[in-house]
RODO-2510 file (C-alpha; in nm, 4 decimals, decimal comma):
residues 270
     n   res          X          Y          Z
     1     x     9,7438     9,4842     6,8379
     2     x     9,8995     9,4761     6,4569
     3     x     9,8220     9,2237     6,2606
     4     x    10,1728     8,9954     6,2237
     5     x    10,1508     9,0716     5,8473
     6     x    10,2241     9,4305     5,9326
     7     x    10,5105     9,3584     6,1472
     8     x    10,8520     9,4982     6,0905
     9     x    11,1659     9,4841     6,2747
    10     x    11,2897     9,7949     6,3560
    11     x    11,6791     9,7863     6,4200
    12     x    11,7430    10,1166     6,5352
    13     x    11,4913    10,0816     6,8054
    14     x    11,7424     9,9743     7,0757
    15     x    12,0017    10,2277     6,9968
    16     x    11,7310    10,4770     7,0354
    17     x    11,7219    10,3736     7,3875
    18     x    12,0497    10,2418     7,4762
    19     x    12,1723    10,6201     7,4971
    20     x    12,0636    10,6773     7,7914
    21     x    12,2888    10,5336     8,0775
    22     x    12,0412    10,4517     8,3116
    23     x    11,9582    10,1447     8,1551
    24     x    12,1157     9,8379     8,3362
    25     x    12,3136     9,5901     8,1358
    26     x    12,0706     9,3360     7,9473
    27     x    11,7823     9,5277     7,9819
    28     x    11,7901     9,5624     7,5999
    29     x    11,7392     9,2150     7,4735
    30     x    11,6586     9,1672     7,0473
    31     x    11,4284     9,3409     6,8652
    32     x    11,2861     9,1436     6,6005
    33     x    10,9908     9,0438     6,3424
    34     x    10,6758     8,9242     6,4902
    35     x    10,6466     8,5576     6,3628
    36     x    10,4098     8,4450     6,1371
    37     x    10,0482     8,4195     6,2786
    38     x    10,1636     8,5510     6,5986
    39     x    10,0088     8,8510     6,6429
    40     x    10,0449     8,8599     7,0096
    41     x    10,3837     8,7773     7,0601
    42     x    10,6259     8,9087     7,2718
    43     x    11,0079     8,9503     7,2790
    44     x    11,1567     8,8325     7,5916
    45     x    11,1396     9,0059     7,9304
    46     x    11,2449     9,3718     7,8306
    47     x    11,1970     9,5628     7,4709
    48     x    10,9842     9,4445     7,1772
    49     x    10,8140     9,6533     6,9018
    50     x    10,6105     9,6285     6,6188
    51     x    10,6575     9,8893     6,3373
    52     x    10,4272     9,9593     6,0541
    53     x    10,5240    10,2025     5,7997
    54     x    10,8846    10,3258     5,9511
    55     x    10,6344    10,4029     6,2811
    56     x    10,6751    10,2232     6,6275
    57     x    10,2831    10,1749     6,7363
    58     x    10,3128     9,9346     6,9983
    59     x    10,6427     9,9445     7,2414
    60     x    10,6747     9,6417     7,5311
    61     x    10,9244     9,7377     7,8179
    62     x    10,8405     9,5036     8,0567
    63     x    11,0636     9,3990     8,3696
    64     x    11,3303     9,5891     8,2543
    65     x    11,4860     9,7315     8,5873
    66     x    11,3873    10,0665     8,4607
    67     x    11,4079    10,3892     8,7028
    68     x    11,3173    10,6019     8,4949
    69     x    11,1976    10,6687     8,1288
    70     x    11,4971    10,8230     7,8683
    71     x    11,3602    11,1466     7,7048
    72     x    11,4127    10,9841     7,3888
    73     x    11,0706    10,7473     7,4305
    74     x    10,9012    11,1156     7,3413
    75     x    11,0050    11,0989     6,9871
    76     x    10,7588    10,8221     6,9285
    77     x    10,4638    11,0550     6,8700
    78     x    10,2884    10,7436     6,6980
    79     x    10,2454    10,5236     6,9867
    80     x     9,9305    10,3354     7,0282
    81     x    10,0652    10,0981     7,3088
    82     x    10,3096    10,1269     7,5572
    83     x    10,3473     9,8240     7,8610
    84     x    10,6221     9,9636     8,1233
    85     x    10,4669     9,6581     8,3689
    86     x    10,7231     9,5484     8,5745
    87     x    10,9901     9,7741     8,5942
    88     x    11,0955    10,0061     8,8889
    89     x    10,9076    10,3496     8,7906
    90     x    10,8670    10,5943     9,0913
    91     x    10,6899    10,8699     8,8400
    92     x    10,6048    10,9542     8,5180
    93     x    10,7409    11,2240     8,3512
    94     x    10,6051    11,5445     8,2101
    95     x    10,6772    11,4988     7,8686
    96     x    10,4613    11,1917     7,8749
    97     x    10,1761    11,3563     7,7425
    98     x    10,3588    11,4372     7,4328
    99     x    10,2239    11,0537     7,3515
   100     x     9,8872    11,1905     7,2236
   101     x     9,8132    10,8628     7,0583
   102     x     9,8405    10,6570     7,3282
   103     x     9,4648    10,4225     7,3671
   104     x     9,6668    10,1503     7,5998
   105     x     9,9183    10,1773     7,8852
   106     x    10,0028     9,9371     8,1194
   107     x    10,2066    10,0623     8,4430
   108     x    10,1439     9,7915     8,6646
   109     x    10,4167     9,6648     8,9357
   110     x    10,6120     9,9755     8,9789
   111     x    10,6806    10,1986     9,2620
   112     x    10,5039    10,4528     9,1384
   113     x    10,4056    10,7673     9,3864
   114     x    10,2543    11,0051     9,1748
   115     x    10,1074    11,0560     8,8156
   116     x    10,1736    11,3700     8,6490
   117     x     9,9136    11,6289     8,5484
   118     x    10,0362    11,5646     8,1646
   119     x     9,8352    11,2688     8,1614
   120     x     9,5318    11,4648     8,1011
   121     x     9,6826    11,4956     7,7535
   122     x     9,6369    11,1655     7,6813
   123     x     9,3017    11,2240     7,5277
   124     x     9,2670    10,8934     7,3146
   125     x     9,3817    10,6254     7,5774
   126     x     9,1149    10,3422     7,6188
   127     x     9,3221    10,1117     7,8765
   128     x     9,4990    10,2221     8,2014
   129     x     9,6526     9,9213     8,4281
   130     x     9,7697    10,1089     8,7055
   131     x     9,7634     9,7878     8,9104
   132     x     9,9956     9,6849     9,1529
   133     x    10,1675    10,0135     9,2764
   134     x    10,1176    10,0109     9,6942
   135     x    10,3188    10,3569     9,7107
   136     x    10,0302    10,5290     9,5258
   137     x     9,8034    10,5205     9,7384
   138     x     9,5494    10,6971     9,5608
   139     x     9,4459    10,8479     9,2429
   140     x     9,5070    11,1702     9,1131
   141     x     9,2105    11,3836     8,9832
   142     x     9,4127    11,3533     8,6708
   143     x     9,2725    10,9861     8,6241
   144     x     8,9157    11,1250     8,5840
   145     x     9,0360    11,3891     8,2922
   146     x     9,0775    11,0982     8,0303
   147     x     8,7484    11,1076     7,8096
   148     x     8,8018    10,8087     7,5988
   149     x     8,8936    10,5855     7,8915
   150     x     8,6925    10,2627     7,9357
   151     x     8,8704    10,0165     8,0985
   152     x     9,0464    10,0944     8,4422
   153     x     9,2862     9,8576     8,6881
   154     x     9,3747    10,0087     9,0028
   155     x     9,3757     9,7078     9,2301
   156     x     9,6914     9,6560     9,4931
   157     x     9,7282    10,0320     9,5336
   158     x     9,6243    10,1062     9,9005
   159     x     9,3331    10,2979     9,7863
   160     x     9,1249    10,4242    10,0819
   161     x     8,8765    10,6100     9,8497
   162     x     8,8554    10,7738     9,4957
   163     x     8,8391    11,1273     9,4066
   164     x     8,5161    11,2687     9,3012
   165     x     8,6511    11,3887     8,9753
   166     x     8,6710    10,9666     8,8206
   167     x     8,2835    11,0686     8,7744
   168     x     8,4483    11,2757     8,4401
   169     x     8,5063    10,9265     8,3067
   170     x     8,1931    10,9122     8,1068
   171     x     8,2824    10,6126     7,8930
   172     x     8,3826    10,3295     8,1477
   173     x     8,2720    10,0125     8,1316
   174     x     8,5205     9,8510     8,3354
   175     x     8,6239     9,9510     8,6601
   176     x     8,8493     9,7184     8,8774
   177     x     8,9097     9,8148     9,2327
   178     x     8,9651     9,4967     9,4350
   179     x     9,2519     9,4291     9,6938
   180     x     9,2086     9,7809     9,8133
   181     x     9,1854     9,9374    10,1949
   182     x     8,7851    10,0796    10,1127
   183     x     8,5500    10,0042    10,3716
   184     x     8,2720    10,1692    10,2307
   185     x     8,2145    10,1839     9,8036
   186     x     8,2995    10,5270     9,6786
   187     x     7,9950    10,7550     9,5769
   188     x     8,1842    10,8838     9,2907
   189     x     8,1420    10,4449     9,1589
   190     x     7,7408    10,4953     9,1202
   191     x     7,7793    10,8311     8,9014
   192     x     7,9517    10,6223     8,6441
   193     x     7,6518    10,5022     8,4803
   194     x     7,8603    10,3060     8,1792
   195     x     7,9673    10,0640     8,3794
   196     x     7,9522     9,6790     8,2870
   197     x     8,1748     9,5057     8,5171
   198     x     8,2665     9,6267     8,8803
   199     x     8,5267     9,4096     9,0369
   200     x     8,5230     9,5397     9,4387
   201     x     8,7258     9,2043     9,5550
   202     x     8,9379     9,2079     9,8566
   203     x     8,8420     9,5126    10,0479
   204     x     8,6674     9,5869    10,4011
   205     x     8,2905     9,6459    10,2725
   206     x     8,0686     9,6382    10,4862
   207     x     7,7445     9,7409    10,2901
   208     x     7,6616     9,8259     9,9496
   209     x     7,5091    10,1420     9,8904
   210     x     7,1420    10,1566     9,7071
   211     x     7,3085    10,3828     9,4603
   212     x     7,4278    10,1137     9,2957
   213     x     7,0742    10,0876     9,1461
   214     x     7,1781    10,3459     8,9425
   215     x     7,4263    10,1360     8,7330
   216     x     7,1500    10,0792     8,5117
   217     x     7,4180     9,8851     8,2265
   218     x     7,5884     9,6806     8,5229
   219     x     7,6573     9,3248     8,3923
   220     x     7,9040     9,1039     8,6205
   221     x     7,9697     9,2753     8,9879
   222     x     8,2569     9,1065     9,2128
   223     x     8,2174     9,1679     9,5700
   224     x     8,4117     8,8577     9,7192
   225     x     8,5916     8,8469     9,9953
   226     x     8,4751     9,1568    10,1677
   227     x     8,2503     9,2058    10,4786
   228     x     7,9044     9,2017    10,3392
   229     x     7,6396     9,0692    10,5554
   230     x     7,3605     9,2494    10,3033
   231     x     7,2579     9,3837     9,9752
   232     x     7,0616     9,6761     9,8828
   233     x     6,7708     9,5217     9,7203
   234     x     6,8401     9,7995     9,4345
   235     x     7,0772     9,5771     9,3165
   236     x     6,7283     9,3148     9,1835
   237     x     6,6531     9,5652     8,9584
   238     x     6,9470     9,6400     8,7699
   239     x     6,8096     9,5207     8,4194
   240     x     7,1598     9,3829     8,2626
   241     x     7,2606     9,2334     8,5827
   242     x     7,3795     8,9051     8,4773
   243     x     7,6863     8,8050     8,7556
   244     x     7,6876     8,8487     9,0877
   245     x     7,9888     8,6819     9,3184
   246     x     7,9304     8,7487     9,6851
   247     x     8,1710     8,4706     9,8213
   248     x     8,3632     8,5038    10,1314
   249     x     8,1377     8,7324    10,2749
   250     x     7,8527     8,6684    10,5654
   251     x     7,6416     8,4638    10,3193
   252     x     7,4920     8,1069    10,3712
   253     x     7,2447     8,1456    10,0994
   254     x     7,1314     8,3690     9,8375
   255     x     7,0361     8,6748     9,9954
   256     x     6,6346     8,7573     9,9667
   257     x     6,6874     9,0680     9,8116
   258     x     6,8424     8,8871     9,5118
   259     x     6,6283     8,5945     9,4647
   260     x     6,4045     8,8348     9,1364
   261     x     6,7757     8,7597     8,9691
   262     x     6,7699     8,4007     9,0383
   263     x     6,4401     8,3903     8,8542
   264     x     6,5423     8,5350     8,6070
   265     x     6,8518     8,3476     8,5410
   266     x     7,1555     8,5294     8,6721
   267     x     7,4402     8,3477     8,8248
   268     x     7,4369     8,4218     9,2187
   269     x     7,7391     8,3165     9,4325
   270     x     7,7419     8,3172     9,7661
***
């Protein structure tokens, strides 16, 4: 985020756009300063920018009924944040990797079927939200060629299992993969040893694997409302283990395996 002293209108910004006729009338509402001590403000529902040094670095398209992206979003080679949440995306295109500065983008609530391969060059992005597309249905092996990324949502997608090739994704620390169709937890999840939070919520589990022991940095794991009527007791001797949420499972009390974390002061919820 830019700090609001930094923060520029940038006029031209919506004529850059509003070439491209696939835009629907009002979709382009003002573009405008970031007030004063604001530094996380937004304009409106659609377009919003902040501009440092004649250079768009952050770009907000949000619920703007768009189908599809105009060509002319590749000139901004500067981009350090792009939120296209909200709109009515079936694909990205190729020429989205010509966005090599991209560390956050938000894609959540589209339509989106398919990612393309030219994600791969987004070698700096930090922050996918993928969250929220049921026609994806899974995730590409192009997911697990981003080597910066540590912080993935993919929840609401349909996802039946992950591709092995996620276990490329050396730096995450947060994975989120609730409200999913997996009834067993991916093996690929326990080779991603940088992990610090695991959200699992609202799938079909039925057991944890004792791989999960090898999360050795594992901090807060959420596992609620699944089908859990166990633990591996691996799970006890995660050192960092701090948060563990096993509500609306098969749980009346703590399960014994976990009870060395209740000594030692982790939360427990059953």
């Amino acid at each position: 985020m830019l700090p609001a002293g930094d923060a520029v209108a940038l006029g031209d910004l919506a004529e850059l756009l509003s070439d491209d006729p696939r835009l629907v009338d009002g979709a382009i509402p003002l573009v405008s300063t970031v007030p004063p001590g604001r530094a996380d403000w937004r304009v409106g529902a659609g377009l919003a920018a902040y501009v440092p040094d004649d250079r768009v670095r952050a770009l907000v398209v949000r619920g703007a009924a768009f189908e599809e992206l105009p060509e002319s979003l590749a000139e901004l080679t500067g981009l350090e944040e792009l939120d296209l949440g909200g709109n009515a995306l079936t694909e990205l295109p190729e020429w989205f990797g010509e966005l090599r500065a991209l560390s956050l983008l938000l894609v959540h609530e589209n339509p989106l079927r398919e990612l393309p391969d030219a994600l791969a060059e987004l070698r700096r992005l930090r922050l996918l939200d993928l969250g929220h597309n049921p026609e994806l249905r899974r995730l590409p092996d192009v997911v697990g060629e981003l080597p910066a990324l540590e912080i993935l949502y993919a929840s609401h997608l349909g996802l039946e299992d992950l591709p092995a090739a996620l276990a490329g994704l050396g730096r995450l620390t947060y994975l989120g993969i609730g409200h999913n169709d997996l009834a067993e937890l991916p093996a690929v999840v326990t080779e991603l040893r940088a992990l610090r939070t695991l959200n699992l919520r609202g799938n079909g589990l039925r057991a944890l694997p004792e791989a999960i022991g090898e999360l050795r940095r594992l901090v807060e794991l959420d596992a609620r409302a699944n089908r859990l009527i166990a633990v591996p007791r691996t799970l006890a001797w995660l050192p960092e283990l701090r948060k563990v949420d096993l509500r609306w499972n098969g749980f009346a009390t703590v399960p014994p395996e976990l009870q060395l974390l209740v000594e030692r002061g982790a939360l427990v919820y059953v």
